[in-house]
N, CA, C and O of each residue as an XYZ file, in Angstrom:
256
protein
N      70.061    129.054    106.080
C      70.507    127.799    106.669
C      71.603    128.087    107.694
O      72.579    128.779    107.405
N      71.421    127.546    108.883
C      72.556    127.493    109.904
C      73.422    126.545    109.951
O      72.976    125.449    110.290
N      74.731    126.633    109.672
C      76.053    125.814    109.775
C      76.515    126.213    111.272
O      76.515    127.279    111.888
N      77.030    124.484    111.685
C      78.308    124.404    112.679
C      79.041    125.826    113.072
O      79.602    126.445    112.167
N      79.043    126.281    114.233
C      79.577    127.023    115.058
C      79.404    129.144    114.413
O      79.994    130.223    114.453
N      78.231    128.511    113.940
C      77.812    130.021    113.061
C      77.311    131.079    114.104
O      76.177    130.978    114.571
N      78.052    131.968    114.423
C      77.166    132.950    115.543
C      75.787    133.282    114.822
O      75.427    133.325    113.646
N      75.118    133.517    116.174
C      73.566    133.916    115.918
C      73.621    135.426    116.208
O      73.654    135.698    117.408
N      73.640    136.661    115.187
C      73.821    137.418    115.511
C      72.472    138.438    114.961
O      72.448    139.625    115.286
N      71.711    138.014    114.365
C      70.136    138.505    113.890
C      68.924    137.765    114.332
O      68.716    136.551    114.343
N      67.947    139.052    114.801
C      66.744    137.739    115.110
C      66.549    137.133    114.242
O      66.074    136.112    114.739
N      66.575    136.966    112.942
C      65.837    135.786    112.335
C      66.976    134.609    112.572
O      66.680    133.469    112.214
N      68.306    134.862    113.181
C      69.374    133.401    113.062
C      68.309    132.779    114.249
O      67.662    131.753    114.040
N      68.220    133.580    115.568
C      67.417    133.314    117.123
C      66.162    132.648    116.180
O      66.415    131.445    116.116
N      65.292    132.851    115.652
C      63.443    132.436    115.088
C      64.274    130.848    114.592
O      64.224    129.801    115.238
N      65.079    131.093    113.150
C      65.756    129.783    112.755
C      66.047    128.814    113.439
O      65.509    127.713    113.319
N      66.947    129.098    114.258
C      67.661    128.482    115.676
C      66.179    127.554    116.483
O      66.421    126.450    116.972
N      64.926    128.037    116.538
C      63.908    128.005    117.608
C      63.451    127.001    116.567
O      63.719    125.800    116.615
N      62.749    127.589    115.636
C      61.526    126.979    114.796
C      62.521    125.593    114.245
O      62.120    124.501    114.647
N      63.832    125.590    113.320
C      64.350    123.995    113.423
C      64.909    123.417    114.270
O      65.516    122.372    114.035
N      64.837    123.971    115.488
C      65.510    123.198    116.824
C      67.033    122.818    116.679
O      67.554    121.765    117.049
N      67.579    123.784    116.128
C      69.044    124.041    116.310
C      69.995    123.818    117.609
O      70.146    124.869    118.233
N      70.396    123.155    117.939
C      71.392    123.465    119.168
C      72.161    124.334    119.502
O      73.159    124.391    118.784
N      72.114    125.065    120.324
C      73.167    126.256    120.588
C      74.284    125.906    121.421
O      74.557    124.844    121.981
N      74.863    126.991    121.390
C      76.006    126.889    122.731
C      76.179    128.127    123.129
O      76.117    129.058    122.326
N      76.408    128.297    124.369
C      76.375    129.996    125.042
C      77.961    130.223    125.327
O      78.668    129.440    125.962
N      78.284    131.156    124.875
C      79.627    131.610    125.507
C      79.953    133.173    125.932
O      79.055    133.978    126.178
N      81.074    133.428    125.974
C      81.605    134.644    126.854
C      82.914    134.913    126.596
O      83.779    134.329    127.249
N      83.167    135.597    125.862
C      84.208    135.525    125.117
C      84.614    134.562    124.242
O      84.016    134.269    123.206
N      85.998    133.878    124.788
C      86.640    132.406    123.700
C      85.871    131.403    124.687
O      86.028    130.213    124.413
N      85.182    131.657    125.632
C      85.020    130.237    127.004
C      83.259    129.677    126.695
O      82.194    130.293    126.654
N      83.558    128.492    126.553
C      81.814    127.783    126.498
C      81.454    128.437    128.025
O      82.383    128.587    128.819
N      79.896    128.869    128.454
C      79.296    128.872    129.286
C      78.564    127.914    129.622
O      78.303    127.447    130.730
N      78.203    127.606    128.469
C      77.080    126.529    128.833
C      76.802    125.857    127.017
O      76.847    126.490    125.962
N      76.502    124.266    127.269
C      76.728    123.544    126.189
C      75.152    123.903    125.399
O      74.711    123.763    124.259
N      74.767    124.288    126.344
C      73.275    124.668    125.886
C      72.397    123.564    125.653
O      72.392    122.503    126.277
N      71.179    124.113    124.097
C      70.789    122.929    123.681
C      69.669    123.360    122.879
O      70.003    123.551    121.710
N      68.280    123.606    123.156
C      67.684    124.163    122.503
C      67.242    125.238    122.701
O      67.081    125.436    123.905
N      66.744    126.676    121.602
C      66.056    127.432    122.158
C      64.732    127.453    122.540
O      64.075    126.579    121.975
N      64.080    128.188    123.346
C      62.709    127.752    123.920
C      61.950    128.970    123.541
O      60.771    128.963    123.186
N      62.753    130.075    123.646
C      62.380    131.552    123.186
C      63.605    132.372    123.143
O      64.822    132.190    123.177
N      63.167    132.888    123.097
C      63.638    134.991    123.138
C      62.994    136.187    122.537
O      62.003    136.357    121.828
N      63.910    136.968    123.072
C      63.239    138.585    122.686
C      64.577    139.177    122.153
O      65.458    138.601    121.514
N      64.523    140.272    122.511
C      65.291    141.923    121.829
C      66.767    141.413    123.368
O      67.998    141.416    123.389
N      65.908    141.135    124.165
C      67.551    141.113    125.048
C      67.651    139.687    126.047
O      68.156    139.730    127.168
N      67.172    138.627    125.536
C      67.785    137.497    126.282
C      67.002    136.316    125.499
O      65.942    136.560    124.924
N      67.691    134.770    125.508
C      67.191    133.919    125.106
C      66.987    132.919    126.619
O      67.528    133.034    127.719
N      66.151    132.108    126.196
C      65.836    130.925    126.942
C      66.291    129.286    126.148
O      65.967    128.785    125.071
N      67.114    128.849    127.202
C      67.867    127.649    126.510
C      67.072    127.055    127.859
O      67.060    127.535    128.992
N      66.204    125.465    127.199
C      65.886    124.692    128.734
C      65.139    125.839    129.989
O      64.008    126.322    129.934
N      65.884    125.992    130.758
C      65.200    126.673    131.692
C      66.045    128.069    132.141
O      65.575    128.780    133.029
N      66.983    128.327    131.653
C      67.827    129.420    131.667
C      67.896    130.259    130.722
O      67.834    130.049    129.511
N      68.049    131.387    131.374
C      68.326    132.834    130.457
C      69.316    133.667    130.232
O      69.533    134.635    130.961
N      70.010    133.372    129.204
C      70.601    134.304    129.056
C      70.714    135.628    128.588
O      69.813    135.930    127.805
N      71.633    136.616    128.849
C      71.159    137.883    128.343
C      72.487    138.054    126.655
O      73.639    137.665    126.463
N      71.315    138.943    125.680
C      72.353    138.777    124.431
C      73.005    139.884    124.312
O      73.717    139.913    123.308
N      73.034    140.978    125.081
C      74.446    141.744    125.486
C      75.771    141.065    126.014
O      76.918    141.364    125.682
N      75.245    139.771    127.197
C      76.520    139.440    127.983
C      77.357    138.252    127.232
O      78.549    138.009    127.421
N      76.494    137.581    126.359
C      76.594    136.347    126.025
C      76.700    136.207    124.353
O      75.878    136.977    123.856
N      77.287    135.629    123.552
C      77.154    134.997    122.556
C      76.378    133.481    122.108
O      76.005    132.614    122.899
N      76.304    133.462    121.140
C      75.858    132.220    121.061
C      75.978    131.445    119.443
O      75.745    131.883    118.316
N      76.323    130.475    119.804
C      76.765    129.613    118.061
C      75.747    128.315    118.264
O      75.197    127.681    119.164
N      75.851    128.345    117.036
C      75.405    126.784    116.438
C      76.506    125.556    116.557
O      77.539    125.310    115.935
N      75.673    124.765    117.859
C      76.474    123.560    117.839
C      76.822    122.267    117.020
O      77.645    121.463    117.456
C-alpha cells in the first residue's frame, strides 16, 4: 500500500503507483518539479506522467 508523500523507490512502488492510479509528484532535491499526476508508464530509467518524462536518476518522486 502507498501512503502520502512515500518515495517510489522500487519498480513495483512505479507498477503500484500505475495500476491504482496513484498521484505522484516529481522533484529534485527538497524543490517540487512538477505537481505531476498520474503515471502513464515507465521503465528501468524514466517515467511518463501525462505527457512528460522524466528521468529516475535526475528526479525523485512521492506519492501525493
Amino acid at each position: 500500500m502507498l501512503i502520502q508523500n512515500q518515495l517510489l523507490l522500487e519498480q513495483v512502488d512505479f507498477d503500484n503507483a500505475m495500476y491504482w492510479k496513484v498521484p505522484v509528484s516529481v522533484w529534485r532535491g527538497n524543490q517540487v518539479i512538477d505537481f505531476g499526476g498520474f503515471i502513464k508508464q515507465h521503465d528501468d530509467d524514466a517515467v511518463c506522467i501525462a505527457s512528460d518524462y522524466f528521468s529516475k536518476k535526475e528526479f525523485r518522486f512521492k506519492v501525493r
